[in-house]
TORMARZA-910682 format. One record per residue (C-alpha): residue in one letter; x, y, z. Coordinates in steps of 0.25 Angstrom, whole numbers, always signed. Layout:
<nodes>
+-----+-------+-------+-------+
| res |  east | north |    up |
+-----+-------+-------+-------+
|   a |     X |     Y |     Z |
...
+-----+-------+-------+-------+
</nodes>
This chain:
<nodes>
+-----+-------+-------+-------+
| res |  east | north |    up |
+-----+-------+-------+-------+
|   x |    +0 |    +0 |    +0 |
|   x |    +4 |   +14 |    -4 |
|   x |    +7 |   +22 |    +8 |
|   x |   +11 |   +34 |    +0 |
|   x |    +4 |   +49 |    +5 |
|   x |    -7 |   +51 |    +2 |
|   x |   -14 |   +66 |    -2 |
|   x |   -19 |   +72 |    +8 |
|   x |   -33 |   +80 |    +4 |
|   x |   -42 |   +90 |   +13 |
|   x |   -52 |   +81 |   +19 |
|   x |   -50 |   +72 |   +30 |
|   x |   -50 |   +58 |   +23 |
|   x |   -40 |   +63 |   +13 |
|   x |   -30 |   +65 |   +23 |
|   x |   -32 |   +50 |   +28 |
|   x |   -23 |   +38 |   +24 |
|   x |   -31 |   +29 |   +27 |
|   x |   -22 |   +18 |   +17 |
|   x |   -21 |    +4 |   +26 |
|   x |   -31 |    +8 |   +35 |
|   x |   -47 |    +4 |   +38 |
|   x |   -59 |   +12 |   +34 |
|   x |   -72 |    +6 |   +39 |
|   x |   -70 |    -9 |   +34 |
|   x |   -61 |    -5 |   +22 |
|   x |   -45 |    -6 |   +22 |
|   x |   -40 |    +6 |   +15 |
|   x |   -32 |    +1 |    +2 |
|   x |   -26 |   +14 |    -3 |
|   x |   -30 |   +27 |    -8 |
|   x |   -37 |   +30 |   -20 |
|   x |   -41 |   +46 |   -19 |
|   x |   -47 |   +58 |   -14 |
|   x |   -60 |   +64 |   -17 |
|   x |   -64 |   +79 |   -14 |
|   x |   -67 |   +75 |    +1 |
|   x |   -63 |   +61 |    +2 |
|   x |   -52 |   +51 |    +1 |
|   x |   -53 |   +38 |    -7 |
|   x |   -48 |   +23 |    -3 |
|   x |   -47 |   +10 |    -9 |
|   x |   -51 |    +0 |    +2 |
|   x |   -54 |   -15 |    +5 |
|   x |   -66 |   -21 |    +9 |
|   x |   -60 |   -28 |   +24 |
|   x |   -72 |   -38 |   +22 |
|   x |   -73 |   -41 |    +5 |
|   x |   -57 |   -35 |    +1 |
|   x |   -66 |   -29 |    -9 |
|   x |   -58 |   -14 |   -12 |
|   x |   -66 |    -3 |   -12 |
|   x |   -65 |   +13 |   -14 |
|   x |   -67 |   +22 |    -2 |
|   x |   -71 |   +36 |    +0 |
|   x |   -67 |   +41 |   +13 |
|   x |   -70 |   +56 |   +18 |
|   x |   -71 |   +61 |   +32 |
|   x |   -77 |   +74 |   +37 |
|   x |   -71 |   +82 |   +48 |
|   x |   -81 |   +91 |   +48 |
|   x |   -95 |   +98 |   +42 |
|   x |   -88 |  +104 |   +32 |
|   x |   -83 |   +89 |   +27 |
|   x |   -96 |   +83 |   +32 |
|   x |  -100 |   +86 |   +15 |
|   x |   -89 |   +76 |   +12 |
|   x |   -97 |   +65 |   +19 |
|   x |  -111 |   +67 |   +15 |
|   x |  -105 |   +67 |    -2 |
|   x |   -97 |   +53 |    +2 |
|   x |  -113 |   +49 |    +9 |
|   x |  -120 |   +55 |    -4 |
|   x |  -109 |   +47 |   -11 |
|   x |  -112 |   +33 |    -4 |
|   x |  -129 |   +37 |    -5 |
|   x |  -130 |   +38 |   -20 |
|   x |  -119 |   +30 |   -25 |
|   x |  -124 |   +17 |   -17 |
|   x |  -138 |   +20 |   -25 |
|   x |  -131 |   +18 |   -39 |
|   x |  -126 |    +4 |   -47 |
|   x |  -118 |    +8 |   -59 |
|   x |  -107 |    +1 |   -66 |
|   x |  -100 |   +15 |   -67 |
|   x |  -104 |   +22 |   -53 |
|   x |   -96 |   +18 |   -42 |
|   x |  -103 |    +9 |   -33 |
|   x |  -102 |   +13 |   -18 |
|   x |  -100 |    +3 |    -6 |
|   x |  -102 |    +7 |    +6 |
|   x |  -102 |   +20 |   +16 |
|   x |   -93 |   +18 |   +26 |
|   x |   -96 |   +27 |   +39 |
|   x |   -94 |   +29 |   +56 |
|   x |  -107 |   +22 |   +57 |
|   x |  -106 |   +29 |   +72 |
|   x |  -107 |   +40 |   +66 |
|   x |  -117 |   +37 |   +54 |
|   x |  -119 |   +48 |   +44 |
|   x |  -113 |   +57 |   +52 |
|   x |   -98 |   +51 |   +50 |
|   x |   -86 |   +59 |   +47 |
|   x |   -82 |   +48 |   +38 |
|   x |   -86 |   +41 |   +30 |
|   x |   -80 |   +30 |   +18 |
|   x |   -87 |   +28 |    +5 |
|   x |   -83 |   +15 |    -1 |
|   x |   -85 |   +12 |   -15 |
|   x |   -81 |    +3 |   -26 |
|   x |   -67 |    +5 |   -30 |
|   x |   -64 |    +6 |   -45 |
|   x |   -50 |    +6 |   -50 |
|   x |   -51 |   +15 |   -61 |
|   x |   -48 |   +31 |   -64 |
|   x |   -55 |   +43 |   -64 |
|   x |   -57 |   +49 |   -79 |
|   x |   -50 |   +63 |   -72 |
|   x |   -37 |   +52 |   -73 |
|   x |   -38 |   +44 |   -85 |
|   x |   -33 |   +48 |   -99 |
|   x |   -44 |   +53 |  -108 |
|   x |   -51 |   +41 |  -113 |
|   x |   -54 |   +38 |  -128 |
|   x |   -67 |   +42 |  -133 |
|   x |   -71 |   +28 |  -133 |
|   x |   -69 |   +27 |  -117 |
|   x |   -75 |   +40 |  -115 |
|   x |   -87 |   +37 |  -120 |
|   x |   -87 |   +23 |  -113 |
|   x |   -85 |   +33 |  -101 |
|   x |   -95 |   +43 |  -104 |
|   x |  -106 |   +32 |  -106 |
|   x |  -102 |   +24 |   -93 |
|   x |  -103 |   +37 |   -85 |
|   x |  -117 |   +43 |   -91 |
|   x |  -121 |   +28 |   -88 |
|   x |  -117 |   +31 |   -73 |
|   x |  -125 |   +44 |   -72 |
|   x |  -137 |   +38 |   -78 |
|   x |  -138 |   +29 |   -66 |
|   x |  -136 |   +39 |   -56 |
|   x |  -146 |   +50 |   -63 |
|   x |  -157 |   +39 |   -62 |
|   x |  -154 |   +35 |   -49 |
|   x |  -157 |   +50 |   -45 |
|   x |  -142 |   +54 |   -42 |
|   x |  -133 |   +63 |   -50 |
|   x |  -117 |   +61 |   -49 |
|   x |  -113 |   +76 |   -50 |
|   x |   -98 |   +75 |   -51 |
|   x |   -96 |   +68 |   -64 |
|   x |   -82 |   +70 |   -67 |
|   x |   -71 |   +62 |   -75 |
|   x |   -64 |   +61 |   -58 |
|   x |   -77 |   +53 |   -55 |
|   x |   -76 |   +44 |   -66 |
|   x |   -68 |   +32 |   -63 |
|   x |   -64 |   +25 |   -77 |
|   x |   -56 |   +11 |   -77 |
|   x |   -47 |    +1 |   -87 |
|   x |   -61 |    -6 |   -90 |
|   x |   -66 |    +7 |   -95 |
|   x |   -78 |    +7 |   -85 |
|   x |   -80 |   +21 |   -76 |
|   x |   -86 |   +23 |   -64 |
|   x |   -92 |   +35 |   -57 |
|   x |   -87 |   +41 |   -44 |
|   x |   -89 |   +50 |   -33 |
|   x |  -105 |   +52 |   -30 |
|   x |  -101 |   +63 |   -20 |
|   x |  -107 |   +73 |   -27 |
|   x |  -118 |   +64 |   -31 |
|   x |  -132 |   +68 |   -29 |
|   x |  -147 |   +66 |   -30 |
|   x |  -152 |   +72 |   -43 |
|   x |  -157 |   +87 |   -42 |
|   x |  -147 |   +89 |   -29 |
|   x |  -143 |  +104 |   -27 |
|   x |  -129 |  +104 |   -21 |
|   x |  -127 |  +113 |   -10 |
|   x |  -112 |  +115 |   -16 |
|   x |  -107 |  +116 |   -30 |
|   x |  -102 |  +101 |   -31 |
|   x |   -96 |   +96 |   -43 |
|   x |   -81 |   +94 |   -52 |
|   x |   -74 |  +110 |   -60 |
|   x |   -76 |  +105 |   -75 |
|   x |   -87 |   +95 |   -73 |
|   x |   -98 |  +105 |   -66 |
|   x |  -112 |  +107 |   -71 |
|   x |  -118 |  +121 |   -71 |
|   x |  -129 |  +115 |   -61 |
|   x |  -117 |  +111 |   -51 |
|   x |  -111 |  +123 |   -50 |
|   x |  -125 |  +131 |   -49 |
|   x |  -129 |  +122 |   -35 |
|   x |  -139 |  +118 |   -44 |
|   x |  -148 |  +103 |   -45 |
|   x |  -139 |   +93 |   -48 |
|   x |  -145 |   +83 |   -58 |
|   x |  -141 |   +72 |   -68 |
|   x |  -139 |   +83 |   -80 |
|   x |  -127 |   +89 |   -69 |
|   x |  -120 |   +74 |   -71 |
|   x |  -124 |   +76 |   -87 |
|   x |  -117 |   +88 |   -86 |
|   x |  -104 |   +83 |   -78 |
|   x |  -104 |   +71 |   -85 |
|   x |  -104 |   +79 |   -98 |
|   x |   -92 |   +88 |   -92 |
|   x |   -85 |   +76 |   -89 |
|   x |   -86 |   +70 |  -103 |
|   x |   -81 |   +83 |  -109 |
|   x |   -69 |   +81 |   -99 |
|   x |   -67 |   +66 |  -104 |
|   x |   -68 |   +68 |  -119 |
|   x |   -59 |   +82 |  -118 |
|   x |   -52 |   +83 |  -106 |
|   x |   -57 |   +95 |  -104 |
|   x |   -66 |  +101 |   -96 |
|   x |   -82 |  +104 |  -105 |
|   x |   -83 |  +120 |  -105 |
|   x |   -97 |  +119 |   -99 |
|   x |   -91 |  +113 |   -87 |
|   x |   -79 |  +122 |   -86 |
|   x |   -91 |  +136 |   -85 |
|   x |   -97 |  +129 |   -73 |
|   x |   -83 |  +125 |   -65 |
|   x |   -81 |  +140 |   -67 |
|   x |   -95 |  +145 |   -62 |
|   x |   -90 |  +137 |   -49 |
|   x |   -78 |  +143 |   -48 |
|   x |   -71 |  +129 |   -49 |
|   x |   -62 |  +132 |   -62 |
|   x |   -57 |  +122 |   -71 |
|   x |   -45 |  +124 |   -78 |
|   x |   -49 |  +133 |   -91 |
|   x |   -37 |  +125 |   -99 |
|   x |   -46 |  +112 |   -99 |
|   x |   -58 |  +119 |  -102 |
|   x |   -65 |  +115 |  -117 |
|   x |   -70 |  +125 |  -125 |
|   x |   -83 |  +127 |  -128 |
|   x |   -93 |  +119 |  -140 |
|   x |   -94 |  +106 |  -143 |
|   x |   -86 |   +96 |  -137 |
|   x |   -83 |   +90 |  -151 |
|   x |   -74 |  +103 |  -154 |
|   x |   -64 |   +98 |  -143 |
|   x |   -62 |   +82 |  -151 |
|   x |   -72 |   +81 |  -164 |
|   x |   -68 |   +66 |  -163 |
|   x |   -79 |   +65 |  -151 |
|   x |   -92 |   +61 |  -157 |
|   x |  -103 |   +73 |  -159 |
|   x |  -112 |   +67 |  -151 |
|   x |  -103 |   +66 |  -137 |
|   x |   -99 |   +80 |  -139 |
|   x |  -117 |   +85 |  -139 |
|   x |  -118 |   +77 |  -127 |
|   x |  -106 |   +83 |  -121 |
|   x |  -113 |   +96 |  -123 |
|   x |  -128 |   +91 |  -119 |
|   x |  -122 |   +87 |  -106 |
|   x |  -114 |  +101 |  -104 |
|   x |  -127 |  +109 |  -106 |
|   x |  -126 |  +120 |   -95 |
|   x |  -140 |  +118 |   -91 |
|   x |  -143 |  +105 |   -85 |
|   x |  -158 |  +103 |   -92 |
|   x |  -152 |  +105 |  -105 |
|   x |  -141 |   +91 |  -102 |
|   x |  -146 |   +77 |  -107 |
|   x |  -149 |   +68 |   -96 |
|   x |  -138 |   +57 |   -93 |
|   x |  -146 |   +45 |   -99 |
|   x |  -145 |   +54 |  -113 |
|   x |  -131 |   +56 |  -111 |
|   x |  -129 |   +41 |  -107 |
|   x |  -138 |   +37 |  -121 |
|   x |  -128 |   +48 |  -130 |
|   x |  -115 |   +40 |  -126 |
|   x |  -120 |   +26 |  -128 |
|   x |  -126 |   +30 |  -141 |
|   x |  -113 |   +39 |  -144 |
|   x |  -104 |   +28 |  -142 |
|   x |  -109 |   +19 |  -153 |
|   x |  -111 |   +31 |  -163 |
|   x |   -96 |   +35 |  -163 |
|   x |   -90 |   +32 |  -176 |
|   x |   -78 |   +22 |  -175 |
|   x |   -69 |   +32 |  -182 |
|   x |   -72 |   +43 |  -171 |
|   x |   -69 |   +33 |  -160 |
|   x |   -56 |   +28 |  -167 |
|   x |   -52 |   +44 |  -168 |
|   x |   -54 |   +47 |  -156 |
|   x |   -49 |   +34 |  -148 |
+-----+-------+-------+-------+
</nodes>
């Protein structure tokens, strides 16, 4: 085992090593991670040996209090899903002294061995649209289950060697129609909505999922997305900002078709964005429809 320092973050979990050590019935194998307000393990099952992911996070005070309710949100909608590509949720680890008022609290999750989009190299046109399709698949499932994600970005997409993804971090998930009491969401990803404290509903993961296919395909971040980071005050930088029209104008080898529904699901206002399952539908069809030539060119 690597007993090489680890980062110490802000938050009290983060300034833990817990590597070696027992966390509720779990041995802590080594470290995986940190999130915003928490720090990530992988760890064994003392019972089954079965390895698992763990979100740890511990709050020291009110203020931190937030962190713990996200991580019980987190546990509350993602043990209501069953997708191949949502990350399946185990168990809610917790002070049962202390019961929903615990200061710590261990989300333990299904470990996948695989890397986020943030970190692989861009994928082949082919594979992004493998991607795109497994992803929109995974937002139908949680719109019809009344719950929207929120935070899709290419970080919370986890993509491994077999080509499948799954989606993380439920976080910022919530019911549909839920006003957040604070802007929440990712600089370049962010739908108008977000940043205007308004209802949160499944045209907001159209939109982000839109932002985050532009970021896929171009490596850049979609100008519509760029004008909301920057209402916010959250700035991304303008070096990796696209310009503004049609996708297609950035690679014409991208079919027409992927670059209008990059554009429908941009659309400022949420009313005038499809719905995931018309997305979901444009992708499948899409994929079947591209000529061999194009694909070829572009792969």
């Amino acid at each position: 085992m690597s007993l090489l320092p680890l980062p110490k973050g802000e938050c009290a979990a983060q300034k833990l090593d817990l590597r070696g050590k027992l966390l509720w019935d779990y041995r802590v194998v080594r470290f995986v991670g940190d999130g915003a307000s928490s720090r990530i393990w992988v760890v064994r099952d003392q019972k089954t040996r079965t390895i698992y992911a763990l979100k740890h996070v511990i709050s020291e005070g009110e203020k931190e209090d937030r962190f713990l309710e996200q991580v019980r949100q987190e546990w509350e909608i993602g043990s209501k899903l069953s997708h191949p590509a949502i990350r399946s949720m185990v168990k809610l680890c917790r002070d049962t002294l202390l019961n929903r008022n615990a200061k710590e609290l261990g989300l333990v999750m299904e470990y996948v061995d695989a890397e986020d989009l943030a970190t692989v190299p861009k994928p082949p046109l082919t594979e992004c649209l493998t991607i795109f399709r497994q992803v929109a698949s995974a937002l139908v499932h949680m719109h019809e289950r009344g719950f929207v994600h929120a935070d899709m970005k290419p970080l919370n997409i986890l993509y491994d060697e077999t080509k499948h993804v799954k989606l993380i971090d439920l976080g910022q998930a919530c019911k549909v129609g839920t006003v957040k009491e604070r802007v929440q969401g990712s600089p370049g990803f962010l739908a108008p909505e977000q940043a205007e404290r308004g209802p949160v509903t499944e045209q907001t993961d159209v939109f982000n999922f839109g932002a985050t296919m532009f970021w896929l395909l171009f490596r850049m971040y979609a100008p519509q997305a760029a004008k909301t980071t920057e209402s916010t005050k959250s700035r991304v930088d303008p070096s990796m900002v696209a310009g503004s029209g049609a996708p297609i104008k950035l690679d014409p080898t991208i079919p027409q078709a992927l670059s209008d529904l990059l554009l429908d699901c941009l659309e400022e206002e949420p009313h005038k964005r499809k719905r995931m399952t018309y997305v979901l539908r444009q992708l499948t069809a899409m994929t079947a429809e591209i000529p061999a030539s194009v694909l070829r060119a572009r792969d």
